[in-house]
SEPATOR-33128 format. One record per atom (N, C-alpha, C, O): atom name; x, y, z negated; residue in one letter. Coordinates in nm, 3 decimals, padded with zeros to 5 digits. Layout:
N
+------+---------+---------+---------+-------+
! voro !       x !       y !       z ! lomar !
+------+---------+---------+---------+-------+
!   CA !       X !       Y !       Z !     A !
...
+------+---------+---------+---------+-------+
This chain:
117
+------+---------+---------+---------+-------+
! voro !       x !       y !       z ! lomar !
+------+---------+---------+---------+-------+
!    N ! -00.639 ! -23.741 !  05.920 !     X !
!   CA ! -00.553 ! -23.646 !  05.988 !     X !
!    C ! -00.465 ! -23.723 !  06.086 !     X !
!    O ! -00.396 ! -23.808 !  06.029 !     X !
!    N ! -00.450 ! -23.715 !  06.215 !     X !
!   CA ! -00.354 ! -23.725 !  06.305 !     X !
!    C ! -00.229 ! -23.689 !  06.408 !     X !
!    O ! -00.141 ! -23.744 !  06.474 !     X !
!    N ! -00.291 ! -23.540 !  06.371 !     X !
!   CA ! -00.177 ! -23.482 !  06.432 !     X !
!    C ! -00.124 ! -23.354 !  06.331 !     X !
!    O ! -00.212 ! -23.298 !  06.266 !     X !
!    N !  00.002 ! -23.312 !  06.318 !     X !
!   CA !  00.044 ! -23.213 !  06.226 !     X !
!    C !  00.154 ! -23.175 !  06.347 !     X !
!    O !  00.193 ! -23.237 !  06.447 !     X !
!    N !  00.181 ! -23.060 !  06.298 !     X !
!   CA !  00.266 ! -22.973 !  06.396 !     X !
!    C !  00.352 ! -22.896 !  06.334 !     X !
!    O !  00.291 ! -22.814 !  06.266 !     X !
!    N !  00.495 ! -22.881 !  06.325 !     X !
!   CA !  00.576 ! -22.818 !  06.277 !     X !
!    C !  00.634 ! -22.713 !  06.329 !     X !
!    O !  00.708 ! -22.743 !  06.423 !     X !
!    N !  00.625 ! -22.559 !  06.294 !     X !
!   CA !  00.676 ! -22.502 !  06.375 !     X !
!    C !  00.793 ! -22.440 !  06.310 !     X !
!    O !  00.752 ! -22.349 !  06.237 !     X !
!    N !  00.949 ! -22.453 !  06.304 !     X !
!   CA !  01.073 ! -22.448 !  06.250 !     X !
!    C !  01.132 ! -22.454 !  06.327 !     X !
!    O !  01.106 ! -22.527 !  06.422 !     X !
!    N !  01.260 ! -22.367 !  06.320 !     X !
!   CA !  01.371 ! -22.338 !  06.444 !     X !
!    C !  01.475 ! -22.410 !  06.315 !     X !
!    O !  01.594 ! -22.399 !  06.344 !     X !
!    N !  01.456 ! -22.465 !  06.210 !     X !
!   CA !  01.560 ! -22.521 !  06.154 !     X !
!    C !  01.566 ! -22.694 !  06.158 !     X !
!    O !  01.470 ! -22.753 !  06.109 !     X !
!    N !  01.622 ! -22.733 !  06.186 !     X !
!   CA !  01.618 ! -22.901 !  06.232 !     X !
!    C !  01.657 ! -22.991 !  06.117 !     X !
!    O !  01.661 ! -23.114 !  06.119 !     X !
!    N !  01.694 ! -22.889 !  05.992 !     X !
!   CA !  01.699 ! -22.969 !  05.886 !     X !
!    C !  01.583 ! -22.974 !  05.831 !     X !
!    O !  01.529 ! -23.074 !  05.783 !     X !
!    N !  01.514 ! -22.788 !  05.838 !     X !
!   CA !  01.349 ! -22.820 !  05.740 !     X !
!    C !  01.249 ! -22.938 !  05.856 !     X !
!    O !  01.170 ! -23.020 !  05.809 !     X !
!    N !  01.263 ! -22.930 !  05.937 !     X !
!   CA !  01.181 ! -23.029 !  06.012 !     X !
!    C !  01.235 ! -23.175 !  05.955 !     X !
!    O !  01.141 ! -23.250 !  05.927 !     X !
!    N !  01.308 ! -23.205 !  05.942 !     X !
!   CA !  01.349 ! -23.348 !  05.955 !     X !
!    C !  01.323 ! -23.324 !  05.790 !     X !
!    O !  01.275 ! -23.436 !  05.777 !     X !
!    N !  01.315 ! -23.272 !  05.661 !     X !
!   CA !  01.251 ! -23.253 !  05.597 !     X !
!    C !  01.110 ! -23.263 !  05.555 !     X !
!    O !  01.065 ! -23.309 !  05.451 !     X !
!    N !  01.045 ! -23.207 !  05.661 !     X !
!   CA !  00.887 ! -23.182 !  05.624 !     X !
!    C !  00.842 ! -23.357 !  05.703 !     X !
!    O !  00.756 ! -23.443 !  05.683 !     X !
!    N !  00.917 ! -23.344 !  05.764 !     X !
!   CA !  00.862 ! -23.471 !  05.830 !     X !
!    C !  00.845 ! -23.576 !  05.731 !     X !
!    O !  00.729 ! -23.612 !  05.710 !     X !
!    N !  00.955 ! -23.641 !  05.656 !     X !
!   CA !  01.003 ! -23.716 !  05.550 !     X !
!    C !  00.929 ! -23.701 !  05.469 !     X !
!    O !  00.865 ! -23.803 !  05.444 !     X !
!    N !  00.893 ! -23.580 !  05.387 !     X !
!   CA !  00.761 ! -23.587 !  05.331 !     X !
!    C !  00.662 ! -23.652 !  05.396 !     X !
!    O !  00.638 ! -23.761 !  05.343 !     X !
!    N !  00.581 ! -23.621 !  05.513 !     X !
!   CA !  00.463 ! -23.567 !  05.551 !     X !
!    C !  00.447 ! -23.769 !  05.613 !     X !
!    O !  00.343 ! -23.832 !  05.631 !     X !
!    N !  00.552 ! -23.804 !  05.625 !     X !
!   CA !  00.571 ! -23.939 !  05.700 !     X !
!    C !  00.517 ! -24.078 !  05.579 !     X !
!    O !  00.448 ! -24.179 !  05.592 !     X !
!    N !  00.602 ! -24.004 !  05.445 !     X !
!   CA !  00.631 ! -24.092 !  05.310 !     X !
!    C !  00.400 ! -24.138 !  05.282 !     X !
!    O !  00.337 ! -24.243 !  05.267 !     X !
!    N !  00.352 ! -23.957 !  05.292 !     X !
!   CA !  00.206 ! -23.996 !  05.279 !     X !
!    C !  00.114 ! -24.054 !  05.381 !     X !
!    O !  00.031 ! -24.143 !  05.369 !     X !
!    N !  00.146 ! -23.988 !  05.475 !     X !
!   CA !  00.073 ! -24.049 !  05.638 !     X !
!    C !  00.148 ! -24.143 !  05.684 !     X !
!    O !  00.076 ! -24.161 !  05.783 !     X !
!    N !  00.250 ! -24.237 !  05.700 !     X !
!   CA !  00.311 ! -24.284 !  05.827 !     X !
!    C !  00.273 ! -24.291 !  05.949 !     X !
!    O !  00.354 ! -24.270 !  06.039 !     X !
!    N !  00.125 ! -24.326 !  05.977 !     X !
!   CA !  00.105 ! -24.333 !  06.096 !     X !
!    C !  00.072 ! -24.221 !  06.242 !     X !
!    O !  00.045 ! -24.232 !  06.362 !     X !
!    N !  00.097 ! -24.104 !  06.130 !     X !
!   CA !  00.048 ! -23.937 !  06.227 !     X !
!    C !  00.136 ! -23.903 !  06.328 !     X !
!    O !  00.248 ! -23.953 !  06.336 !     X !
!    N !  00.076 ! -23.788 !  06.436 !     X !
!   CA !  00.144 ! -23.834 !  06.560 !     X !
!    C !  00.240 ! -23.659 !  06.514 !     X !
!    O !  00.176 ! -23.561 !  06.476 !     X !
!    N !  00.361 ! -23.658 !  06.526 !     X !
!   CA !  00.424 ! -23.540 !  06.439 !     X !
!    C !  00.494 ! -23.439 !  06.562 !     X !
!    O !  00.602 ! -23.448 !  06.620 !     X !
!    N !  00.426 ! -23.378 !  06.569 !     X !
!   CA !  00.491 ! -23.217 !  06.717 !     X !
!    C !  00.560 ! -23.125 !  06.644 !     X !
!    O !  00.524 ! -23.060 !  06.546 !     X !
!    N !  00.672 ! -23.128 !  06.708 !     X !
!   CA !  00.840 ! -23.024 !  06.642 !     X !
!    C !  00.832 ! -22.922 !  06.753 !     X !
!    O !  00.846 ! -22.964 !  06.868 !     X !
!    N !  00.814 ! -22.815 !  06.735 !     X !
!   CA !  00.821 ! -22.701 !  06.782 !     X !
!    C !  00.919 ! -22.602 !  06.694 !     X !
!    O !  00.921 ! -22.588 !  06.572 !     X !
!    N !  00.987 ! -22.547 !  06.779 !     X !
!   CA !  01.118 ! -22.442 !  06.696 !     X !
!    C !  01.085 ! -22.290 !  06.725 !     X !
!    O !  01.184 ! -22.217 !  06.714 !     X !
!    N !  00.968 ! -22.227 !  06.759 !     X !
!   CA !  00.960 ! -22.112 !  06.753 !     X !
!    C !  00.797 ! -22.073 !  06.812 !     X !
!    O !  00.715 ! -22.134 !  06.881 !     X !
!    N !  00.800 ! -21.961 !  06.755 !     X !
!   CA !  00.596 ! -21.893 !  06.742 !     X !
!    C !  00.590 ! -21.903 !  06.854 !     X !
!    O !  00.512 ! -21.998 !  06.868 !     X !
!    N !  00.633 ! -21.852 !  07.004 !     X !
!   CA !  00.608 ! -21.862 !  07.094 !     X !
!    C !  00.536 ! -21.990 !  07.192 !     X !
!    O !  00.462 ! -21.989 !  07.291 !     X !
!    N !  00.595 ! -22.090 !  07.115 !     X !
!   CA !  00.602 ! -22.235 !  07.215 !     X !
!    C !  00.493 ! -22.291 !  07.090 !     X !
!    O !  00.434 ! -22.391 !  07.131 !     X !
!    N !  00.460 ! -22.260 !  06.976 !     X !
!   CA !  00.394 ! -22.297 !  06.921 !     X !
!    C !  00.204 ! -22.250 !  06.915 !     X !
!    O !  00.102 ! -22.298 !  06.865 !     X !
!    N !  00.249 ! -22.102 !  07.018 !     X !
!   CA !  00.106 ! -22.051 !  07.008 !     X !
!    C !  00.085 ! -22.176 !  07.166 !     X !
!    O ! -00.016 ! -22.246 !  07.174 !     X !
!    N !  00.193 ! -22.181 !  07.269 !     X !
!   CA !  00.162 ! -22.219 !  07.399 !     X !
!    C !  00.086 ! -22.362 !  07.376 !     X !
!    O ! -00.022 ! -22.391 !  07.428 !     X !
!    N !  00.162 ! -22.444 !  07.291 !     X !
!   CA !  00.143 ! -22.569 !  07.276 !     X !
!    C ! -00.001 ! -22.611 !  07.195 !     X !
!    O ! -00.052 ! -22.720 !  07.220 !     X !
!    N ! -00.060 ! -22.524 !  07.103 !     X !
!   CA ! -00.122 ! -22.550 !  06.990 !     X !
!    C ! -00.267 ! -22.581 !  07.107 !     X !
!    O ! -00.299 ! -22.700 !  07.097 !     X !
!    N ! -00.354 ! -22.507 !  07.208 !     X !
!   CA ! -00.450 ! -22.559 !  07.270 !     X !
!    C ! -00.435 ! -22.705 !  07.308 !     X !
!    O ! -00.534 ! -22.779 !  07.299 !     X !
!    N ! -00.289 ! -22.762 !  07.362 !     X !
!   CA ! -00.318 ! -22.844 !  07.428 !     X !
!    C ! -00.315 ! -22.966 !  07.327 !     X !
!    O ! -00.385 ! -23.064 !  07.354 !     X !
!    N ! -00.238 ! -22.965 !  07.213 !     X !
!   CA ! -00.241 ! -23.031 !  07.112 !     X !
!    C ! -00.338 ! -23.041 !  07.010 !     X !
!    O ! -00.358 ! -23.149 !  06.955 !     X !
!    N ! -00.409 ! -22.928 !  06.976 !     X !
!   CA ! -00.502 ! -22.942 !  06.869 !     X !
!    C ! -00.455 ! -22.996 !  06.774 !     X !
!    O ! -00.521 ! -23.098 !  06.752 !     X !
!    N ! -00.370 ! -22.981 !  06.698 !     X !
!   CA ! -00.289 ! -23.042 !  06.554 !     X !
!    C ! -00.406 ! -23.036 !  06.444 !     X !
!    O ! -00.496 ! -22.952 !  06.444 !     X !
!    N ! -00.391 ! -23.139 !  06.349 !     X !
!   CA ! -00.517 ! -23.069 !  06.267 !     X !
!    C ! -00.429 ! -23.033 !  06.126 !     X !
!    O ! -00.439 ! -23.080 !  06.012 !     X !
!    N ! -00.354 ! -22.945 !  06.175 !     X !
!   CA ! -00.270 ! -22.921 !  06.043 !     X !
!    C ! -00.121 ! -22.864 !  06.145 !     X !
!    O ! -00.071 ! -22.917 !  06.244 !     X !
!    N ! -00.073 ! -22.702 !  06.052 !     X !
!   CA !  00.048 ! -22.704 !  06.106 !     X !
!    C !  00.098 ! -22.592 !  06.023 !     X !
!    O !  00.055 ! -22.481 !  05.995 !     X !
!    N !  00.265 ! -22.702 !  05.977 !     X !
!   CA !  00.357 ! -22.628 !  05.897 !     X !
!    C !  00.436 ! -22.507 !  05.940 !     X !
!    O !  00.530 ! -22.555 !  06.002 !     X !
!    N !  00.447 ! -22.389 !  05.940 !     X !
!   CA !  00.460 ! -22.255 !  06.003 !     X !
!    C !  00.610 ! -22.221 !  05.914 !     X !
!    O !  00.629 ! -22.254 !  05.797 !     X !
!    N !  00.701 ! -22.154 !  05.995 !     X !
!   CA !  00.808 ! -22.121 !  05.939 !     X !
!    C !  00.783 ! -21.949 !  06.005 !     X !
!    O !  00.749 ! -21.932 !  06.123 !     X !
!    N !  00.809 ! -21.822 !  05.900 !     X !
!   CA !  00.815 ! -21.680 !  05.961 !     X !
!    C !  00.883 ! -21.672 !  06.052 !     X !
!    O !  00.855 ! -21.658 !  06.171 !     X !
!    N !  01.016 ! -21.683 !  05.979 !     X !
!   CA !  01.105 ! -21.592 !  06.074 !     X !
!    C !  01.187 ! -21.676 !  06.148 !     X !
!    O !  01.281 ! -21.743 !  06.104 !     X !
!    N !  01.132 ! -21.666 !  06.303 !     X !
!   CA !  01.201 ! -21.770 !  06.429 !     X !
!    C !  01.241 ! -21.682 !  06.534 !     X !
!    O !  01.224 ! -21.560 !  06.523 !     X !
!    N !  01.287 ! -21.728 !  06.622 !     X !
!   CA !  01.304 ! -21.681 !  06.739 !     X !
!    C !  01.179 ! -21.670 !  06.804 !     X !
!    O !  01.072 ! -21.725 !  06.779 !     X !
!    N !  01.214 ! -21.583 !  06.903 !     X !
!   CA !  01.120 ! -21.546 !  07.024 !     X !
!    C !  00.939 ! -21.472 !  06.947 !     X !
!    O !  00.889 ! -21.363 !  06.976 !     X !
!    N !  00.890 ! -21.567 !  06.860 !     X !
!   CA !  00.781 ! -21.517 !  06.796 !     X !
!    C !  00.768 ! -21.541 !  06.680 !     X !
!    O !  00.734 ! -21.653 !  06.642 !     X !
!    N !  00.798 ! -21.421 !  06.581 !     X !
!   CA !  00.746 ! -21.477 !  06.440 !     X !
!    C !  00.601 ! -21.552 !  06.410 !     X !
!    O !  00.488 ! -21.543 !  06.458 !     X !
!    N !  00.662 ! -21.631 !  06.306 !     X !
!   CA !  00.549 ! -21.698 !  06.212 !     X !
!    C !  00.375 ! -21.599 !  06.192 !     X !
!    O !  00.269 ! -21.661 !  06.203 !     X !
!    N !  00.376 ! -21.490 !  06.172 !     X !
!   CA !  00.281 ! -21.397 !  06.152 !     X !
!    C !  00.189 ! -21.370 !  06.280 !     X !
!    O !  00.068 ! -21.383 !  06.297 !     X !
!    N !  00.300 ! -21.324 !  06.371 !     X !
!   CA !  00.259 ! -21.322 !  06.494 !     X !
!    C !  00.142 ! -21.451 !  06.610 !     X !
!    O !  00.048 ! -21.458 !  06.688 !     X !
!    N !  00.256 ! -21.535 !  06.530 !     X !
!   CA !  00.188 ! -21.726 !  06.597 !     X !
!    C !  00.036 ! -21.746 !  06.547 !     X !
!    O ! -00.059 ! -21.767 !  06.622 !     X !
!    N !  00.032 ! -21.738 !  06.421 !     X !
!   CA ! -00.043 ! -21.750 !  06.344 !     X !
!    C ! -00.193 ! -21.666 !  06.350 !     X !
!    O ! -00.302 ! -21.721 !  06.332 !     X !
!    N ! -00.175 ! -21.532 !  06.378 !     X !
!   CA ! -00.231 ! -21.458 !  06.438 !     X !
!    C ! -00.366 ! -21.532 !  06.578 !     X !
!    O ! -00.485 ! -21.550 !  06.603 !     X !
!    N ! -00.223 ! -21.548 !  06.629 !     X !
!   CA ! -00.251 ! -21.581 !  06.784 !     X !
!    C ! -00.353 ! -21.682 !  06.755 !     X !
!    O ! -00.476 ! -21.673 !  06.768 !     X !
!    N ! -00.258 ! -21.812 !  06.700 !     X !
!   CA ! -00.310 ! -21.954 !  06.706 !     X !
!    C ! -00.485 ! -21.924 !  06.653 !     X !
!    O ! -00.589 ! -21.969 !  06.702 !     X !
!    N ! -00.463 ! -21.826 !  06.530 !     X !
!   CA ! -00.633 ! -21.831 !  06.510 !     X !
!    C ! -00.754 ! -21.754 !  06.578 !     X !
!    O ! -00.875 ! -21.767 !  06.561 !     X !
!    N ! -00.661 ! -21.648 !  06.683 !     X !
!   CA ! -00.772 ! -21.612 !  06.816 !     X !
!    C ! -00.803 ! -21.761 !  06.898 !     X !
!    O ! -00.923 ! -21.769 !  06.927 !     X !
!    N ! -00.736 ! -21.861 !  06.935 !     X !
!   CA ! -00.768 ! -21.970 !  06.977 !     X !
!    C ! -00.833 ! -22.040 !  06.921 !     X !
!    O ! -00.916 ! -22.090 !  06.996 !     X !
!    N ! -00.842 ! -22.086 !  06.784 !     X !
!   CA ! -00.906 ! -22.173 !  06.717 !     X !
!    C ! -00.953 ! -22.117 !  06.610 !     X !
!    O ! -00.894 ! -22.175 !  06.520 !     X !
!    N ! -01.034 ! -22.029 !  06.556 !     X !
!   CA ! -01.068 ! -21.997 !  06.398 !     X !
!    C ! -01.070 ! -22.050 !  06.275 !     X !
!    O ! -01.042 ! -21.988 !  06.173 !     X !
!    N ! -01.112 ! -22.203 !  06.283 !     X !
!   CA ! -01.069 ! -22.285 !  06.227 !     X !
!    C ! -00.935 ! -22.358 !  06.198 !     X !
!    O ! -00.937 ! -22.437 !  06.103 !     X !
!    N ! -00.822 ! -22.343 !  06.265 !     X !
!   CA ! -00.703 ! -22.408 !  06.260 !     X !
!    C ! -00.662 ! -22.375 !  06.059 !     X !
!    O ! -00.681 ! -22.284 !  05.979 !     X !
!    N ! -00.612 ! -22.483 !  06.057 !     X !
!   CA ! -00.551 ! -22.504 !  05.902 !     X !
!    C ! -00.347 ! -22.499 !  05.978 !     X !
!    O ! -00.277 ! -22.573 !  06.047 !     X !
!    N ! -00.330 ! -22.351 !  05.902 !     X !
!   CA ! -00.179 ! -22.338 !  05.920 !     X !
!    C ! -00.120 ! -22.285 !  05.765 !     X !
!    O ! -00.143 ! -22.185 !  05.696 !     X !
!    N ! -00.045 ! -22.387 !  05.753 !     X !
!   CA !  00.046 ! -22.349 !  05.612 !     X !
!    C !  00.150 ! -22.296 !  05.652 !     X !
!    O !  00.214 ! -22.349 !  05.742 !     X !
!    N !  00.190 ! -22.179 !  05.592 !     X !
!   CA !  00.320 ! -22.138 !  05.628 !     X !
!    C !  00.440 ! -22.151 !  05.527 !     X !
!    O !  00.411 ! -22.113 !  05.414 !     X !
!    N !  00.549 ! -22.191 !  05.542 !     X !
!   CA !  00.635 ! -22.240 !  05.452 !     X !
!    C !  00.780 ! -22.137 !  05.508 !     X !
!    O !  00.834 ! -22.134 !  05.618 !     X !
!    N !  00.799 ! -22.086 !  05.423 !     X !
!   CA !  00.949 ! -21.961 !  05.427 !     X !
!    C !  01.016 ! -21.967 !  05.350 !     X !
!    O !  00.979 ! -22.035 !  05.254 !     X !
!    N !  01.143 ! -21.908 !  05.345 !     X !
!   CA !  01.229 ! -21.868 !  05.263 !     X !
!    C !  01.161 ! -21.714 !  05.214 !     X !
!    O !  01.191 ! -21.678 !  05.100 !     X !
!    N !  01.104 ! -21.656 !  05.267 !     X !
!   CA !  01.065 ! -21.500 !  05.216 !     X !
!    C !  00.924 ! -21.535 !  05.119 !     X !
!    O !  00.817 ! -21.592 !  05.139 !     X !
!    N !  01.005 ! -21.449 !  04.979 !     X !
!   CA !  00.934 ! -21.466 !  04.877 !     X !
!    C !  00.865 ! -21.301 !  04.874 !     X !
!    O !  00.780 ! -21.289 !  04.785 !     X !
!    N !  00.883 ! -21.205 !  04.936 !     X !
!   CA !  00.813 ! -21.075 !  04.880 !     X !
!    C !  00.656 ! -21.124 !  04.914 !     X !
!    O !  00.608 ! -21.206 !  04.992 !     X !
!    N !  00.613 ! -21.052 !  04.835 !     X !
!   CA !  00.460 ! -21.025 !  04.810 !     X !
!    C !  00.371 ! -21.028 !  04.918 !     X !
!    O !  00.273 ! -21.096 !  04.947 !     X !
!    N !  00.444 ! -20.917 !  04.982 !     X !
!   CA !  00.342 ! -20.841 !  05.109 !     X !
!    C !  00.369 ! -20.947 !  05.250 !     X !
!    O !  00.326 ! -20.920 !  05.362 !     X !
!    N !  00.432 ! -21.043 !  05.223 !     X !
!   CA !  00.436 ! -21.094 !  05.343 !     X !
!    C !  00.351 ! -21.233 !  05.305 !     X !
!    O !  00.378 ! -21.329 !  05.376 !     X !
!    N !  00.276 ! -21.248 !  05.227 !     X !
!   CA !  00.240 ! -21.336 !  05.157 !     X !
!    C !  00.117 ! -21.340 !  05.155 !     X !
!    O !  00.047 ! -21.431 !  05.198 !     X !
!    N !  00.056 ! -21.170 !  05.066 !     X !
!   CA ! -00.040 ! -21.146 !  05.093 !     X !
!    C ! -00.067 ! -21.114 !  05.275 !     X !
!    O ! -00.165 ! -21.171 !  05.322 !     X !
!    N !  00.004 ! -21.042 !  05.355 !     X !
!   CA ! -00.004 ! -21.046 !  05.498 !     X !
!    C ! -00.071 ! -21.191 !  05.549 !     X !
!    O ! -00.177 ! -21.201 !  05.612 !     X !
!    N !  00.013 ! -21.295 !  05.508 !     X !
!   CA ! -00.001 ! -21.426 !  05.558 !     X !
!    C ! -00.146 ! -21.516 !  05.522 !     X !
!    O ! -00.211 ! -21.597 !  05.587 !     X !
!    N ! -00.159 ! -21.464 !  05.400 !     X !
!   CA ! -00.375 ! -21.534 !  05.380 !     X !
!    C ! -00.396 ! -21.412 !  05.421 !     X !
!    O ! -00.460 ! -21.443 !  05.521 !     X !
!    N ! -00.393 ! -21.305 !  05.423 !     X !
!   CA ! -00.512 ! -21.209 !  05.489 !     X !
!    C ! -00.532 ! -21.238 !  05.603 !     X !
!    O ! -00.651 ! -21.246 !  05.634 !     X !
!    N ! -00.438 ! -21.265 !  05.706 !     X !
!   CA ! -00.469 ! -21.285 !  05.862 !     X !
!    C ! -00.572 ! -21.464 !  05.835 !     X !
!    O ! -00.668 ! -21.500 !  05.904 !     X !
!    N ! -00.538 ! -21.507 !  05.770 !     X !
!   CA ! -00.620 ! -21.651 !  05.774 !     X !
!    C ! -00.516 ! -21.792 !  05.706 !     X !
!    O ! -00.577 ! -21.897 !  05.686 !     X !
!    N ! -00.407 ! -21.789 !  05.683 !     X !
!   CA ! -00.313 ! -21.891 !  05.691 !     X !
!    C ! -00.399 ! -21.968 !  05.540 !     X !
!    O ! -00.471 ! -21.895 !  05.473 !     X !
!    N ! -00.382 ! -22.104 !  05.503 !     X !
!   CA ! -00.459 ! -22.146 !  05.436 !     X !
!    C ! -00.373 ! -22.190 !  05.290 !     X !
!    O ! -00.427 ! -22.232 !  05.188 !     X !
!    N ! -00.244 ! -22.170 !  05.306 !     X !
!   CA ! -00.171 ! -22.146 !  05.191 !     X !
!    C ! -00.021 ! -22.138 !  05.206 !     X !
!    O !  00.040 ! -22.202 !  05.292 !     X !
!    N !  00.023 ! -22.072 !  05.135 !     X !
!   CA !  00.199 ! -21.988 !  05.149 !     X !
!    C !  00.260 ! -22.104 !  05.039 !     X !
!    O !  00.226 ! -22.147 !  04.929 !     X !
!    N !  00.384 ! -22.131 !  05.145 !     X !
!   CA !  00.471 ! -22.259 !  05.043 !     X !
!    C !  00.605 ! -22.215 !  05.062 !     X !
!    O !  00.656 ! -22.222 !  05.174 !     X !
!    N !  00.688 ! -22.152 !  04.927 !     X !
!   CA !  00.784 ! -22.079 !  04.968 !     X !
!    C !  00.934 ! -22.208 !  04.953 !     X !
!    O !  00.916 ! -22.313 !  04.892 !     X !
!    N !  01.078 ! -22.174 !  05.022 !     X !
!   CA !  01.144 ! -22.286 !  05.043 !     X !
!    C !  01.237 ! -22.235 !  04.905 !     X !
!    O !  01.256 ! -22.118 !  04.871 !     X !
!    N !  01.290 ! -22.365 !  04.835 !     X !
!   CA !  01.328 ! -22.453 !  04.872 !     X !
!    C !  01.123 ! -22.502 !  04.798 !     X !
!    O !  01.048 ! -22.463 !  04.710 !     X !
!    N !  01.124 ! -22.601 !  04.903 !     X !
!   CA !  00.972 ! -22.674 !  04.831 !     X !
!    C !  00.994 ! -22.803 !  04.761 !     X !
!    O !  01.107 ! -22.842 !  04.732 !     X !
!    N !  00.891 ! -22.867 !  04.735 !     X !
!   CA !  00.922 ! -23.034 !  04.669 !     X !
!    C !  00.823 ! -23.107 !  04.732 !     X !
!    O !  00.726 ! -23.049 !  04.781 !     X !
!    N !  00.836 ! -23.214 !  04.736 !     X !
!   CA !  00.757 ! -23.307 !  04.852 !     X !
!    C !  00.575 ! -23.266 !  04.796 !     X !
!    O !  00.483 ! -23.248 !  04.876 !     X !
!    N !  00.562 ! -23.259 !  04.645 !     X !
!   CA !  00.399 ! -23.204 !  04.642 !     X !
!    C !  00.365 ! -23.083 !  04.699 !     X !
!    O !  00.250 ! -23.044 !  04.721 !     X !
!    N !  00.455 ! -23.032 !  04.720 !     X !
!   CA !  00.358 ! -22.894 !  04.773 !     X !
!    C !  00.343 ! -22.947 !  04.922 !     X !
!    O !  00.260 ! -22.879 !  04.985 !     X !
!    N !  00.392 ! -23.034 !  04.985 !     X !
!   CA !  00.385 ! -23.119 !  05.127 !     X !
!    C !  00.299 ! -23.164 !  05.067 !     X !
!    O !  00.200 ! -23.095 !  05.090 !     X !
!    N !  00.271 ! -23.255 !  04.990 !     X !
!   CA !  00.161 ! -23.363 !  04.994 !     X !
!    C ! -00.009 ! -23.259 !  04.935 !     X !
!    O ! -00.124 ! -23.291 !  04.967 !     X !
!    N !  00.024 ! -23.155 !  04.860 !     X !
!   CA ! -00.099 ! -23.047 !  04.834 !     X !
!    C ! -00.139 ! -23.025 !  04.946 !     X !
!    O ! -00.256 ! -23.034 !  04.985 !     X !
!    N ! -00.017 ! -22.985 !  05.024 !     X !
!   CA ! -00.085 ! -22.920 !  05.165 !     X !
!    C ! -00.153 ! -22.994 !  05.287 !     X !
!    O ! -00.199 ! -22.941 !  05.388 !     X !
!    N ! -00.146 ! -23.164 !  05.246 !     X !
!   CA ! -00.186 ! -23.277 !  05.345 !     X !
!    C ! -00.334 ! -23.231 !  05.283 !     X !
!    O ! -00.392 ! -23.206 !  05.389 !     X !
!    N ! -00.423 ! -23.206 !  05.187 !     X !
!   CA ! -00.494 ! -23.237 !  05.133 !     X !
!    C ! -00.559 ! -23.141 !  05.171 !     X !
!    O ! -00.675 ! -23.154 !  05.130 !     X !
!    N ! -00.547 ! -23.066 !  05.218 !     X !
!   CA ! -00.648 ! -22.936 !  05.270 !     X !
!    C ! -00.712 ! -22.956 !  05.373 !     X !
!    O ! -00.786 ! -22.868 !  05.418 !     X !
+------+---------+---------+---------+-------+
């Protein structure tokens, strides 16, 4: 894996996921994006092979991005990681395609489970 992509409007969960994601990979090239919008724009030109998804952002939710990102790529591997624990947004989130729901606060394995996909 070389590239992972974070998409979080919070600069603590980023500097978070990173720290994980850094501790197993060090050498991966790591894209901080803070909202669905700039994350659907960015994801062609980047090709991440892996990207940590936060719902609820500015400009474009998580659902929405996610959506998008997999009309572009069908294959893309996007984990989405939230504070929203209801059901239906969960089940919403693998039905559209997302490849697994990691709810916050997390622990560095569910980062390192999710390197493994």
């Amino acid at each position: 894996m070389k590239k992972i992509m974070v998409v979080e409007d919070s600069s603590l969960m980023v500097s978070v996921i990173r720290n994980f994601v850094k501790k197993k990979i060090p050498d991966l090239e790591f894209i901080e994006v803070n909202n669905g919008k700039d994350a659907v724009d960015k994801y062609p030109i980047e090709r991440p092979d892996l990207v940590f998804m936060d719902i609820m952002m500015p400009e474009m939710d998580g659902i929405t991005a996610l959506a998008k990102i997999l009309e572009i790529d069908k294959n893309a591997k996007v984990i989405m990681v939230t504070s929203l624990k209801e059901s239906s947004q969960q089940e919403k989130a693998l039905g559209i395609g997302a490849k697994l729901y990691i709810t916050k606060p997390f622990s560095s394995s569910d980062i390192f489970d999710a390197l493994e996909m």
